[in-house]
Structure formats: C-alpha cells, structure tokens
C-alpha positions as CSV (number, residue, x, y, z in Angstrom):
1,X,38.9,-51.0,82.4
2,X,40.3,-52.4,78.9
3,X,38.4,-55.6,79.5
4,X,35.1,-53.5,80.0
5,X,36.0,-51.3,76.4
6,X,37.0,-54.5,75.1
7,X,33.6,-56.1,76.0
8,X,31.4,-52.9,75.0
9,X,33.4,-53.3,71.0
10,X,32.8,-56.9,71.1
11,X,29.2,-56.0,71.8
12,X,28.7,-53.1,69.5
13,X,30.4,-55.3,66.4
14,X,27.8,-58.4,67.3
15,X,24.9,-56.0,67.1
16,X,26.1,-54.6,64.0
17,X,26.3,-58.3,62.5
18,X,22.8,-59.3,64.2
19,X,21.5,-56.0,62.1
20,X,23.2,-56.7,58.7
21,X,22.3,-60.6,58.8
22,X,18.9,-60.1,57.4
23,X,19.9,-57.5,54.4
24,X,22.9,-59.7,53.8
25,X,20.8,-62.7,53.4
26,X,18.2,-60.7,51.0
27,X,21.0,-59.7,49.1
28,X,22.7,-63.2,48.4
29,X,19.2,-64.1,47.6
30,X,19.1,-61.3,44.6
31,X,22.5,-62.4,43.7
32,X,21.7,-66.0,43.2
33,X,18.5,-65.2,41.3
34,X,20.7,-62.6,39.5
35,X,23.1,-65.5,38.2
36,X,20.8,-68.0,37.9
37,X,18.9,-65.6,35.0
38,X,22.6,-65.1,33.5
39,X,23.2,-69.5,33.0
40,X,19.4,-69.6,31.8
41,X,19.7,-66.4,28.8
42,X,23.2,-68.0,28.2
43,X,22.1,-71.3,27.7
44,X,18.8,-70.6,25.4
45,X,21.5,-68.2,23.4
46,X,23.8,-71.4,23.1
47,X,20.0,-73.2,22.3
48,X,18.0,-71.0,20.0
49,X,17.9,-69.5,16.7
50,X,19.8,-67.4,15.4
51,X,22.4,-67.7,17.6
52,X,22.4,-71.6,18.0
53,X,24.4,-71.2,14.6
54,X,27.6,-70.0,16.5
55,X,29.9,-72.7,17.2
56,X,30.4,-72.7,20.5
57,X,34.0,-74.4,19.9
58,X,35.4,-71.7,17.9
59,X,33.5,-68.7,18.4
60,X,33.3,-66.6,21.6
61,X,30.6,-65.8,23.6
62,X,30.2,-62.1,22.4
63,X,29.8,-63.2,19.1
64,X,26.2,-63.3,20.3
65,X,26.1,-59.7,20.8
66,X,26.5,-59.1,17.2
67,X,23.2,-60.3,16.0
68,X,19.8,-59.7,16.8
69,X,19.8,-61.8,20.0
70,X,21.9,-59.2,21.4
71,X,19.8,-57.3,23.9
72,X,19.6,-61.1,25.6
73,X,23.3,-61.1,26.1
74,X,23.3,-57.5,27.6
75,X,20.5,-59.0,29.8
76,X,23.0,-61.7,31.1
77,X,25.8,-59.9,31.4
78,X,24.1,-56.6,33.5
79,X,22.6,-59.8,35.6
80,X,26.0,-61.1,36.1
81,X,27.7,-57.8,37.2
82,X,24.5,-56.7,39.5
83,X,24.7,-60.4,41.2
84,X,28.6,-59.5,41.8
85,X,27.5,-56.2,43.7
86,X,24.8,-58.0,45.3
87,X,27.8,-60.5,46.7
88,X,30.8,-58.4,47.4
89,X,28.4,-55.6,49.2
90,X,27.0,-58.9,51.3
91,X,30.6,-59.6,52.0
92,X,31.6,-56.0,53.4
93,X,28.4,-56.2,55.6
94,X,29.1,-59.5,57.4
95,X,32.6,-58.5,57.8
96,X,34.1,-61.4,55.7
97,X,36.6,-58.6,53.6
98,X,37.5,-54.6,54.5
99,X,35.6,-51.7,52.0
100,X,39.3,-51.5,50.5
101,X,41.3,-55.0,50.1
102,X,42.1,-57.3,47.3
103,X,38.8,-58.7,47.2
104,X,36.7,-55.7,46.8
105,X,38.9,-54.5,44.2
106,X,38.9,-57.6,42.5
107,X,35.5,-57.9,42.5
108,X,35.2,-53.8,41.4
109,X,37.2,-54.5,38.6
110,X,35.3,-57.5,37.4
111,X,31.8,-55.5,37.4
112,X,33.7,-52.9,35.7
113,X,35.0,-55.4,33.1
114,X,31.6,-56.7,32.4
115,X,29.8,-53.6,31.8
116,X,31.9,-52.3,29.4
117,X,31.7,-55.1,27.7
118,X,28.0,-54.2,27.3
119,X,29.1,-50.4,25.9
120,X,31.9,-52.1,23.7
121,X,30.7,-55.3,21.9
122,X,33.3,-57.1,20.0
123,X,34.3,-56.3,16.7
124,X,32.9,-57.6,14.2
125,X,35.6,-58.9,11.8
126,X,33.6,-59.1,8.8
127,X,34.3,-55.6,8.5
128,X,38.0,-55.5,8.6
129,X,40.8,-54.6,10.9
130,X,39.3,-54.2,14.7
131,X,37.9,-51.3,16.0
132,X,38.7,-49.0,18.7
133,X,36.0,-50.7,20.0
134,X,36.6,-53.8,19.6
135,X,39.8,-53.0,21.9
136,X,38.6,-52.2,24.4
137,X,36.3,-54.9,24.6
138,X,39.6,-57.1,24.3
139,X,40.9,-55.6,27.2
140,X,37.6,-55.4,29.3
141,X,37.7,-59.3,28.8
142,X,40.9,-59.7,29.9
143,X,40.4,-57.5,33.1
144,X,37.1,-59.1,34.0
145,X,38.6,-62.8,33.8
146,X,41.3,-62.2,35.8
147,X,39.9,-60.1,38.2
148,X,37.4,-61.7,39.4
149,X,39.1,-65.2,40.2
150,X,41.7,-62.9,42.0
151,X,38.9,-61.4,44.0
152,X,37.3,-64.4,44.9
153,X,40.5,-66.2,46.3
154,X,41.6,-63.0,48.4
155,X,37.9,-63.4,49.9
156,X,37.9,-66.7,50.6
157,X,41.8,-67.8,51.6
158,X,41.4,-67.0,54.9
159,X,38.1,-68.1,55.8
160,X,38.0,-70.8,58.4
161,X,35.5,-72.2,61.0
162,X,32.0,-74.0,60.0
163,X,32.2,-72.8,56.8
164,X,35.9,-73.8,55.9
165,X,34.8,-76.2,53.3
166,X,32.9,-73.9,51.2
167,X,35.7,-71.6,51.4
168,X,38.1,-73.8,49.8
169,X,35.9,-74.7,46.7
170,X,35.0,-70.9,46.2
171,X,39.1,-70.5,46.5
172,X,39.9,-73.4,43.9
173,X,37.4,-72.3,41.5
174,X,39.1,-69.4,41.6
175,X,42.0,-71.3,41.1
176,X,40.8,-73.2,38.0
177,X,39.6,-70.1,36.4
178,X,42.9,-69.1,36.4
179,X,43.9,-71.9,34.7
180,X,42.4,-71.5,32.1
181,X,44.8,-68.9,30.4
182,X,47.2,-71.5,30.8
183,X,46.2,-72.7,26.8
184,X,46.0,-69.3,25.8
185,X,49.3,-67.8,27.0
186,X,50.8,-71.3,24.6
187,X,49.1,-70.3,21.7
188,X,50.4,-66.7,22.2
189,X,53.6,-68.3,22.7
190,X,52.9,-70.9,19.6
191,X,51.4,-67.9,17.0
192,X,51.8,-64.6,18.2
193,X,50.2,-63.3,15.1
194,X,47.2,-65.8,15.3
195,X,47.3,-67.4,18.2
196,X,43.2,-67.8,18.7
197,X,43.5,-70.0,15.3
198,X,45.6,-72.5,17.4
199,X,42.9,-73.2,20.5
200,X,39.6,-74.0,20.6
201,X,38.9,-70.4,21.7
202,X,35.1,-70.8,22.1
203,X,35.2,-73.9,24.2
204,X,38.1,-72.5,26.9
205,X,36.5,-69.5,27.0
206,X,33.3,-71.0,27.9
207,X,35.0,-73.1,30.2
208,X,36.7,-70.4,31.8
209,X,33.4,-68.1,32.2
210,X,31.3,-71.5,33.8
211,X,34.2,-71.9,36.1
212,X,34.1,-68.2,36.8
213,X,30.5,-68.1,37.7
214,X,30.6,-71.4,40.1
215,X,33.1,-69.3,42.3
216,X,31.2,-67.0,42.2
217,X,27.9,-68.6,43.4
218,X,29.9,-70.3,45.9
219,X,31.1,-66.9,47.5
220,X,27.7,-65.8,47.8
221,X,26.7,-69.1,49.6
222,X,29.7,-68.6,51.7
223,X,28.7,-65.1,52.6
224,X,24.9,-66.0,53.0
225,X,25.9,-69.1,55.3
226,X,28.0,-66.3,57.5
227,X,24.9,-64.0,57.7
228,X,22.9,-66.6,58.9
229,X,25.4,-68.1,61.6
230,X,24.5,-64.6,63.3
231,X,23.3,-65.0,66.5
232,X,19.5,-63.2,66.2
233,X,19.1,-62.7,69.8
C-alpha cells in the first residue's frame, strides 16, 4: 500500500512539472529578454550624451538618474527587477527552491532593493548634506547587492545532476559578487569619514552589478535547462 501512495505522489508531482515546463520556459525567456534590455540602456547610458560625461571610475551608476537621461535608467532598473521575478517565479515552478527559503527571500529582497531605488534616486550632493532620500537609496543599494548574490547561491548550492555545471558558475558568481565589498569594507576601515574618496567607487560598483547580473542570467538558464529536461509525455 505505501508503494502504491508512493507511486500515485511520484506521479502527481511529474505531471505537475510536465504542466509547469512550458510557462517556466516562457518565463526565462521574458527574463533573459528582460536583462538583456537592462546591459543594452546601461551600456548606451555609459555611451551617450549627456551621461557619457560621468566617469565611470568615480561616479556611480545612479549618478545617471540625476540628469535628463533618467527615465532610461528607471527603464533598466524595472527591467532588471521584473527579469528577477520572471526567474525566481520559474524556480518555484520547477521545484528548484520552496515558496519560503533563502533563495526566494533573497531574491524578494533584491527586487525590493531595486525598485526603491527607482522611488529614491540618489542624492544629489551638489545640494548639500544628503537627503532622507538619498538614505534610503544608500540602504536600498546595500540590501539589493547583498541580497541577491545570497539568493542566488542558496538556489544553486545544491543543485546537482546534468546541470551541475551551470550550477556552480551561477553559485561563484554569486560568490564573486560578494567579493566585491571586500575593497569597500577597507576603505571604511581606511576613512570612515570618506571612505568612497579612497576606492575607485564607480568602477567596483560596476564591477559588482556586471557580476551580479551574470549570476543572475546563469540562474535563469539553470532553471530554463530544468524546465526543459521535463519529460513532455
């Protein structure tokens, strides 16, 4: 008798993959159009006047959203967040993390990060001490970078079988993005008071957010490989 309810659950759960395969694969498909617009707007910003004239050594990347061009950087970053739905929903459907783990959380916390970036642009310094918010577009940062390089790893740790090796480069980039605080946490150590003065703030924080969106596009290949190694029949 528990090998019969054991084989009736095995056969409910396959069904239920067999049925989410195709919406999962449409989804990682919106996702990776999703980031791909994010790189491209990112990349004419870095390109393009006005905000070619931001050095992207020493200036961060929000420093676009204080100038004209800044609708184009809302653009990327709403892209950016709805790809992250599009990939951690994709995940929960194929199975690959719980509704409620580390990963989902993560990844929540990082598409709350980046949208209120978009309701709370940096502060412009220009016009003296920072805002309240300019705070809290400090802190949205912070959140979003670390969560999401958090989330990705917590998805991916485990993940074994055919797709083991995209697993582990979705769980180093995660890694590496991590890293990246690594020159930040010396200069806070260095300069308290000014520790942004002592880093090339721009440049790490650009490295940081390309490193950020490779894991990301390498969970969502991860995920779209699982949906399709679905048996259809």
């Amino acid at each position: 008798m528990s090998n019969e309810v054991a084989s009736r659950s095995a056969d409910v759960q396959a069904n239920g993959d067999r049925t989410a395969s195709i919406p999962v694969r449409f989804l990682t498909w919106i996702s990776l159009a999703a980031i791909t617009v994010t790189v491209v707007t990112f990349t004419l910003l870095h390109l393009l006047p006005p905000t070619s004239a931001i050095s992207p050594v020493h200036r961060t990347i929000s420093e676009y959203a204080l100038t004209t061009s800044a609708w184009a950087f809302n653009l990327a970053v709403v892209a950016l967040a709805g790809a992250s739905v599009a990939t951690f929903a994709g995940a929960i459907m194929v199975r690959q993390v719980k509704p409620v783990s580390g990963a989902t959380v993560g990844g929540v916390l990082w598409v709350a990060g980046l949208l209120t970036l978009v309701n709370f642009p940096k502060h412009n310094w220009a016009l003296g001490a920072i805002s309240s918010s300019g705070q809290v577009h400090r802190m949205a940062s912070l959140v979003a970078f670390l969560a999401l390089p958090v989330a990705v790893m917590a998805l991916a740790r485990r993940r074994g079988g055919a797709h083991r090796a995209t697993a582990r480069l979705a769980f180093w980039s995660g890694a590496v993005s991590l890293l990246w605080f690594v020159p930040i946490l010396i200069a806070i150590a260095v300069a308290p008071r000014a520790w942004w003065t002592q880093i090339p703030l721009g440049l790490v924080e650009r490295g940081m957010a390309l490193t950020e969106v490779t894991a990301l596009v390498l969970v969502t290949v991860l995920v779209r490989r699982s949906a399709r190694s679905v048996p259809q029949s």
